[in-house]
N, C-alpha and C positions, 0 to 999 in steps of 0.2 A: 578902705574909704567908706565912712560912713552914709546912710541916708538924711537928708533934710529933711525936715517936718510939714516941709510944704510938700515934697514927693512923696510922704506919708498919707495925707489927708488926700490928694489929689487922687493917688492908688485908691484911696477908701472910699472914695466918691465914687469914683469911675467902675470898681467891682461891684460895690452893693448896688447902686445904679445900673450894671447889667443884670443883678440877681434881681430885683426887685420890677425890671421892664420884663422879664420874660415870667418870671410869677405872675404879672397881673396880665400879661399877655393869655399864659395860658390858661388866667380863671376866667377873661373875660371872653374866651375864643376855646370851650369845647368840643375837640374833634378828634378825631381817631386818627394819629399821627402817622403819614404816608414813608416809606422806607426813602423816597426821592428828598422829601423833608429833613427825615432824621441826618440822613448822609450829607447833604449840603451844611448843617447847624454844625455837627461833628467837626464835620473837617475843617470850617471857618475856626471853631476855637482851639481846636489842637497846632493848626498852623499858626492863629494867633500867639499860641506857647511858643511854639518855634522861633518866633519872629522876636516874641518878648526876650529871648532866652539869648538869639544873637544879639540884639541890641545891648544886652546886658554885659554882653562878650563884650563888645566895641566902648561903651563906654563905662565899666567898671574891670576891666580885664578879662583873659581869660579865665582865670581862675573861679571867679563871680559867675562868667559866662556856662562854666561846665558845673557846678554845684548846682547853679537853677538848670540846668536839663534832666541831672540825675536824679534831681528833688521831682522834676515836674514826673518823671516817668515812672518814680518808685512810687508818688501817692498816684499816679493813676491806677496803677495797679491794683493797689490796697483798693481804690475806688471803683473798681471794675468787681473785685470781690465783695466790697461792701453792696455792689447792684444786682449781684446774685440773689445776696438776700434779701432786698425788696423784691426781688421775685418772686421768692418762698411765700412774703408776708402779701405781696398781690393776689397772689396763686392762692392761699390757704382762706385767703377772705372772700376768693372771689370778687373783686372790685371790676366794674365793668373800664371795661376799654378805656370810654370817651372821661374816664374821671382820672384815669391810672396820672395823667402827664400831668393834674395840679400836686396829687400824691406825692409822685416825683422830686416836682420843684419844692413844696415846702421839708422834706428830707434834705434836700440837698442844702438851703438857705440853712439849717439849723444845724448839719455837718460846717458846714463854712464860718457859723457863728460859735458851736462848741471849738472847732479848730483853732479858732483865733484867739481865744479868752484861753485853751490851753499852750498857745502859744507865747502869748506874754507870760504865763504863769513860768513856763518851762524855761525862758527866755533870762527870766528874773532869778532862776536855782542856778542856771549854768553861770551867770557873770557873777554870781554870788560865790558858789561851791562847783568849785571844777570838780569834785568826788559825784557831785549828781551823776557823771557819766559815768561810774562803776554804777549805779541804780538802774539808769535808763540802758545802759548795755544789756545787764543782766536781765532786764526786761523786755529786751527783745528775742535775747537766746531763748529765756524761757517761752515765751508766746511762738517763737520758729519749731519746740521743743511738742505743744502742744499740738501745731497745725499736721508738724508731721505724723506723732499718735492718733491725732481723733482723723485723719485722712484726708487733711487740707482743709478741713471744715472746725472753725474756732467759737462761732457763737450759733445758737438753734434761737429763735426766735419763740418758739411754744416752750421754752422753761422759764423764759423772763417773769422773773414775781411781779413786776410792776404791772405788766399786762395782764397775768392773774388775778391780782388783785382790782384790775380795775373791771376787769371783765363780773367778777361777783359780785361789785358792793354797788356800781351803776344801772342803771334802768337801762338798755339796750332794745331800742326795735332791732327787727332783719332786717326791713328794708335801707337803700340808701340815702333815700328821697333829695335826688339829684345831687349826691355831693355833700350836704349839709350836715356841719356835725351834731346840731342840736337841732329837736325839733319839736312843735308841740298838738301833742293825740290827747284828746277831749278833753281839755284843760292839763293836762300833765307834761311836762316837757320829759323826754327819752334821748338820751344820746345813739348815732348811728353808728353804724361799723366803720365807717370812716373815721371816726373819731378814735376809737378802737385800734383800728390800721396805723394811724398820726403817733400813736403811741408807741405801739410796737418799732415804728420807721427812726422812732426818735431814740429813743434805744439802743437799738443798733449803731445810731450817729456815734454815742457816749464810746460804745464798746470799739469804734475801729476809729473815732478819734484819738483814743489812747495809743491805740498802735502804730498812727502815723505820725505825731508830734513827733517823738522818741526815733523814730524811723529819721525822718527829714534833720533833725539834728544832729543825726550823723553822720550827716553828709557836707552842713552847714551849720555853722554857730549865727549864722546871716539872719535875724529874725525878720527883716523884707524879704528875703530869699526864701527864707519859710513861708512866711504866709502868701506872698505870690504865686509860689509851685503849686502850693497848697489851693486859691483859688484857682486857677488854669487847669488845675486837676479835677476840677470838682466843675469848671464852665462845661454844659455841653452832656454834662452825664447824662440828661433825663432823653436828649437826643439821642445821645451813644443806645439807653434801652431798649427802643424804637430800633435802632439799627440793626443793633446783636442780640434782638428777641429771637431768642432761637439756639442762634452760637454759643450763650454763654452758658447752658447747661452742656455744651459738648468738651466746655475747657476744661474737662476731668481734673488735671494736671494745676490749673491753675496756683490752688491752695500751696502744693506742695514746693513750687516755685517762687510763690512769695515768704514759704518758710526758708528758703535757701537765703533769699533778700536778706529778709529779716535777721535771719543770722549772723549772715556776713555784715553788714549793718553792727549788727550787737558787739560780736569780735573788735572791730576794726574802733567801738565806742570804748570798748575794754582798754584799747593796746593806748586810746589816746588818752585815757583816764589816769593808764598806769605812767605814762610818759611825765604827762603833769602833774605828779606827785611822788614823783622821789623815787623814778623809775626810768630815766633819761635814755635808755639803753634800751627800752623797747621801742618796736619798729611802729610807723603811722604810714597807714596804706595812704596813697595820694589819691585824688581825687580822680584821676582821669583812669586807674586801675580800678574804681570803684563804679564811675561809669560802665566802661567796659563789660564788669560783671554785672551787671544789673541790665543792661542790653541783651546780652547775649544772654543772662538765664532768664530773662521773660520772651526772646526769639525762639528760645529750644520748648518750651514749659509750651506756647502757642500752637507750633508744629508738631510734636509729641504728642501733644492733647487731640487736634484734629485728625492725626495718623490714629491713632489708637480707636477714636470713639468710631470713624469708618471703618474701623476692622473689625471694630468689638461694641456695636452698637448697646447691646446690656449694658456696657458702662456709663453712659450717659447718664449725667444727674435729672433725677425728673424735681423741677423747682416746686410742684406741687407735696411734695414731700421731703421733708427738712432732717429726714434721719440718718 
């Protein structure tokens, strides 16, 4: 059952509309975000996934209803990892506190808006060329391929050319001067390290935007069901920071858990490529086997990770360092 255009727009209203009140929320209200805060924001939009996820049950099927949980909970993940790395790029700049949560939210708005432009894109190969799914499969084995080589860690923020680049050919003060990405010293304008930061953050977007489109469409051909999960994933992150400042350099494990995903994702994109192309006779894992997996190896990946870093405190990742 397809979506109407009016439940299209209405969605597009209603998401960018909460992206857009808590950006200007948080540019026009700097403050150093209390852990009572972050917790309360968190769990209002992860439940709000919940709720979107049964209603999705009740009125589009089950089947609808279990592809948006497994979509919502596989780009959380990926977005739990992509929040590491604004930690590296917070941590490496030094950005003060009371600035970090506008940082935050314009990352996140610009994840949400690369997400959605490679969603119609991706959207428009798969109704086209059902063979995209031997690309996108193989694109995610290989990416699970990498995460488990380099040790759960896929992109470094200090190799990105673009930030190199920008870093030498612009005028850069030190200071912040509140936030501000341009500013102007005795007649000369100088871009600040926020600006610098905004770059880097944005980059990153590019880089694990690729990874989750291709992800979430293995789980769904549903391009509302993508971009929903996909929003709902991404509501809440800059709270979720606030929350698990601290925690998420302890999820040692994490990486290596979303290369499991990832993979089985990629697999499971192969078996339905081959099915749909002259291949009838290979098997298509059902969704609710897919859930399954993706629950339970981001339950084990969490507790794994927590056991080990209390036993083996050395292993903790220090976000101030990206190697």
């Amino acid at each position: 059952m397809g979506v109407s255009l009016t439940t299209w727009v209405i969605t597009l209203i209603v998401v960018f509309g909460v992206y857009a009140w808590d950006f200007i929320h948080a540019k026009r209200n700097p403050h150093v975000v209390t852990m009572k805060e972050a917790a309360i924001w968190a769990t209002v939009y992860i439940v709000g996934a919940f709720l979107f996820g049964i209603g999705m049950w009740f009125t589009r099927g089950p089947q609808a209803g279990q592809e948006f949980i497994a979509g919502f909970i596989t780009e959380k993940s990926l977005s739990v990892d992509n929040l590491f790395v604004f930690v590296i790029i917070l941590s490496a700049f030094s950005v003060p506190r009371i600035h970090q949560k506008t940082v935050l939210q314009i990352g996140i708005i610009g994840a949400l808006i690369l997400r959605f432009i490679f969603i119609v894109i991706g959207a428009a190969l798969i109704m086209r060329f059902s063979w995209m799914f031997f690309i996108f499969g193989a694109f995610l084995v290989y990416t699970a391929f990498k995460l488990m080589k380099h040790n759960g860690v896929e992109f470094d923020p200090a190799k990105s050319r673009v930030l190199k680049w920008a870093e030498k050919l612009l005028p850069i003060t030190p200071k912040f001067h509140d936030g501000k990405f341009r500013v102007k010293i005795a007649g000369k304008y100088f871009y600040t390290p926020m600006f610098i930061v905004m770059i880097a953050i944005l980059s990153t977007d590019i880089v694990f935007a690729l990874d989750s489109i291709p992800a979430i469409f293995g789980l769904t051909q549903d391009p509302y069901i993508v971009f929903t999960a996909n929003a709902f994933a991404l509501m809440g992150l800059r709270q979720l920071y606030f929350l698990l400042d601290g925690l998420l350099a302890r999820l040692i494990y994490l990486g290596y858990g979303l290369a499991i995903i990832l993979g089985f994702i990629g697999v499971k994109m192969l078996l339905h490529a081959a099915h749909e192309n002259g291949f009838p006779q290979a098997p298509e894992i059902p969704i609710s086997i897919s859930l399954l997996v993706i629950v339970a190896t981001i339950t084990i990946t969490v507790i794994l990770s927590l056991v080990q870093a209390k036993r083996h405190p050395e292993l903790v990742k220090n976000p101030g360092n990206s190697e």
